[in-house]
N, C-alpha and C positions, 0 to 999 in steps of 0.2 A: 602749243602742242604739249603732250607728256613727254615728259624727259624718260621716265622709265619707257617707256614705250618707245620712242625713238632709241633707246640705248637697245633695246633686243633687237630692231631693227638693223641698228648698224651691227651686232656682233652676228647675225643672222647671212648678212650679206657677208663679212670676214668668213664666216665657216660656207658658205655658195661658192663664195670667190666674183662674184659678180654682182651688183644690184636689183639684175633680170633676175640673177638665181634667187635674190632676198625675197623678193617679188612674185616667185614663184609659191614658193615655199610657204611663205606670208599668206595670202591671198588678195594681194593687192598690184596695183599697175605700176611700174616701174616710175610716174612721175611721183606716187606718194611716197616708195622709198627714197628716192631722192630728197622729198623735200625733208626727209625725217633725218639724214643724215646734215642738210643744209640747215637746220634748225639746231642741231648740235653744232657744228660750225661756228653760227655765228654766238651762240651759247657761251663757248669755250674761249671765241676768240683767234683760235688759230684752225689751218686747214689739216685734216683728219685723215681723209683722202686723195690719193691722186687717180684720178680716174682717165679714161676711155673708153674708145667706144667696145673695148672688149674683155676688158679688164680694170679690177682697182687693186691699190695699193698702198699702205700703211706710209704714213709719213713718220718720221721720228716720234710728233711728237702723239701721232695718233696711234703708234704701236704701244705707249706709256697708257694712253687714256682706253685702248682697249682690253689692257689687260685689268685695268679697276675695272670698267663695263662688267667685264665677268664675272669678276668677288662679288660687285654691288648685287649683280643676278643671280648669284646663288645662293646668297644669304638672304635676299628676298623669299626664292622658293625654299629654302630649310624655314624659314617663320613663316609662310603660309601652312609649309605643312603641319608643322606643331601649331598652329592654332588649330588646323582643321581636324586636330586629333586622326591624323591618317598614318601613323604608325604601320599600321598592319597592314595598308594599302598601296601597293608599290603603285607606282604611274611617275609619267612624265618623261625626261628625256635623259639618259643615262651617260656622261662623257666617259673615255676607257680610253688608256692611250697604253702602247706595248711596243716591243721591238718588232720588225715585221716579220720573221720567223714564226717564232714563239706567235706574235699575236695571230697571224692568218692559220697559222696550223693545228692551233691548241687551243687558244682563247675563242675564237670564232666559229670554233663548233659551237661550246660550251656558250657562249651568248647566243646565238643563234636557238640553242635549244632550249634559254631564261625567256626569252622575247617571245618565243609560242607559250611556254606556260604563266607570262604577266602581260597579257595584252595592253593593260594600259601602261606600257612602256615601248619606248625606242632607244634609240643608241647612235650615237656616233662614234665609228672605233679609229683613233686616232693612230696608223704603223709608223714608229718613228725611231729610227735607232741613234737617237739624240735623248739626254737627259731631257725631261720637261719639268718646268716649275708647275707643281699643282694647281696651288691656288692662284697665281698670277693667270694661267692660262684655263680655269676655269676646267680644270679635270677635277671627274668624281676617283677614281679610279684609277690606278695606273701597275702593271707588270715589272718588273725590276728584275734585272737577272745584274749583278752585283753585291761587293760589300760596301754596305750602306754606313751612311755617316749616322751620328746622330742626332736624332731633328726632333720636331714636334708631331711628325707623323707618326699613324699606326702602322706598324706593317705585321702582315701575317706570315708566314712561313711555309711554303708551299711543297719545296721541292729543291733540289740543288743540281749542280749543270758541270761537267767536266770540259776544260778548253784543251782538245786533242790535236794531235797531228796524225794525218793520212796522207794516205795513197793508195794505189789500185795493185790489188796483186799481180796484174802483169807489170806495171811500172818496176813494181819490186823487186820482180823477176828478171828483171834486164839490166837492173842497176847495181851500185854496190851495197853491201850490205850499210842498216845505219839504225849501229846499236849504239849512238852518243850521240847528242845534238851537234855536237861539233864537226860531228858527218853531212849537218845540213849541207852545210856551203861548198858540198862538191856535189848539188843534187838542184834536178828545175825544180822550183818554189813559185808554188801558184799563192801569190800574195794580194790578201782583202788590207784595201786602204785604211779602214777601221780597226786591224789590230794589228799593223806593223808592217810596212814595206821591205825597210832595210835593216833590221834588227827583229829576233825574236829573243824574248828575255826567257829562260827557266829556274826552278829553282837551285839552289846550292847542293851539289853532291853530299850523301851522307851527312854528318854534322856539322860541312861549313859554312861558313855564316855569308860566302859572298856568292850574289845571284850569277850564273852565266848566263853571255849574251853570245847570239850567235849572227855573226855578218851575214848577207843575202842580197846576192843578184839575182830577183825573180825574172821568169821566163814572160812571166803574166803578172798584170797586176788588177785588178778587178774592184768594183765598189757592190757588191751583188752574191749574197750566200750562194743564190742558187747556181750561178754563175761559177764559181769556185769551185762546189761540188761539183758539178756536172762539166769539167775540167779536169779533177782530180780521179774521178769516176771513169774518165774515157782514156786514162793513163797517160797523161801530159804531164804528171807530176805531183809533187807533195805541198798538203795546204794544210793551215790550221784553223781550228772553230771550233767553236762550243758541241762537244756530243748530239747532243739533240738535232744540230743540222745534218752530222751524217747517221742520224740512226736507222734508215731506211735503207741508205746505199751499203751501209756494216750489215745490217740483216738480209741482203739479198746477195751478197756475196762482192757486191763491187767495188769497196771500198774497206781495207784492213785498216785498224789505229793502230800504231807504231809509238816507240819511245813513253810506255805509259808507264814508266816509271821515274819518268824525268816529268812528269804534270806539275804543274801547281795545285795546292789546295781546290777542290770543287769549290764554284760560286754558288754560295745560295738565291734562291727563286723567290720573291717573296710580291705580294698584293699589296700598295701602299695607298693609303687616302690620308686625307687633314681630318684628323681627330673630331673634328662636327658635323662632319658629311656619315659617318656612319650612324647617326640618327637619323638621316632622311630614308621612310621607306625602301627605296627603288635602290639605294646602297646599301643597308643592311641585308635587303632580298637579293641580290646580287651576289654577295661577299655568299652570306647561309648555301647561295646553290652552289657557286661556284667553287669554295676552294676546297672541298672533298672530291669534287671532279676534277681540277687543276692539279691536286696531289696524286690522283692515280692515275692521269695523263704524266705527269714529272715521273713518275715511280716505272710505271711503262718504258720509257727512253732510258730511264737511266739502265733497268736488265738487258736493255739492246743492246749496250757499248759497255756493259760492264763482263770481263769473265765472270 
């Protein structure tokens, strides 16, 4: 059997989640995916996957060998494409991986409206509010709301993001005032597991050099932006997030930002790929549509929540 060919196989059935779904997708019968994975198997030597009858799943040492899978397959289709001198022709299948905010609210228009004007493309858009390694995991493309280390990636600059604290003007209304962070911890705290349960850090008052933290017994604790806002929105109490989640509930009245002068620095927005993927068509064309739309969708949110 092809080795390459079996390897799109097996990283096929990894993005299905199934080998029916490989199989689908493929256009082949569930017994030829199998045996395309069983021919890696005994290839490699060790077992790849663990399966059932409704499910598979990476074994140690197969989570190692699918993350090459995906280098070896990109850098196949990057030197298909330069030989085929298709530069100027976007096509094929475009990876994007985002936060899921940002990526369903912002990103997914904006691909959504690349994919009707480059037909010969598709996309898988990965929501993940987890770092990803690019090129391990076979991403063209990826969203970053963060300050970024310094790598060998490109990134572009899109847009920048304020991490606020709200609550609902009735909540406000009934409670005490809370002009100092240190007012938190006499107030319900609608608290996302992703940026702090029982501590919120802010910056150092005026010129001093050390950060305060502020203790918290939340009321709620939530893993779910929308969940949070639409909590803090119905006046159960004070949450904190990135601008851009509450910029809808600040424009319609049901959600005020508080303490904006105790913020930290705005995070910048920024588009990152591996420096060789932006010579593949379908990346270049990509990046070109998207991030003058990305910057006036960031620029948008940010006059919602900014005086």
């Amino acid at each position: 059997m092809d080795r390459i060919d079996c390897m799109k196989v097996f990283v096929t059935a990894l993005d299905e989640g199934s080998l029916a779904g490989a199989g689908r997708r493929l256009g082949r019968s569930p017994a030829a995916v199998s045996r395309a994975v069983d021919f890696l198997e005994r290839h490699v030597g060790v077992q790849l996957l663990h399966r059932t009858t409704r499910a598979i799943r990476l074994s140690e040492a197969g989570e190692r060998y699918a993350n090459a899978c995906r280098r070896v397959l990109a850098d196949l289709e990057e030197a298909d494409m330069v030989a085929a001198s298709e530069r100027s022709a976007p096509r094929g299948t475009l990876t994007i991986t985002a936060p899921v905010v940002s990526g369903s609210e912002v990103l997914r228009p904006i691909l959504d409206d690349f994919l009707d004007a480059y037909p010969a493309v598709s996309a898988r858009l990965h929501l993940l509010d987890r770092p990803v390694n690019l090129i391990d995991e076979g991403i063209d493309v990826a969203l970053r709301i963060a300050h970024l280390p310094d790598s060998s990636m490109i990134a572009i600059r899109i847009g920048e993001v304020r991490r606020v604290v709200a609550a609902s003007p009735r909540y406000l209304a009934a409670h005490p005032p809370i002009t100092a962070p240190a007012d938190l911890a006499r107030h319900h705290i609608v608290a996302m597991t992703q940026t702090g349960i029982d501590t919120w850090s802010f910056p150092p008052p005026g010129d001093g050099a050390i950060a305060r933290s502020v203790s918290l017994t939340p009321r709620l604790i939530v893993n779910s932006v929308a969940a949070a806002v639409a909590s803090a929105a119905e006046g159960h109490g004070v949450t904190r997030l990135f601008s851009y989640h509450v910029a809808e509930r600040v424009g319609r009245g049901e959600l005020q930002i508080i303490l904006e002068g105790d913020e930290p620095p705005p995070y910048p927005v920024h588009l990152i790929m591996p420096e060789r993927r932006l010579s593949v068509p379908k990346v270049r064309g990509f990046v070109d549509f998207a991030v003058p739309r990305l910057r006036a969708a960031f620029a948008d949110l940010w006059s919602r929540t900014t005086p």
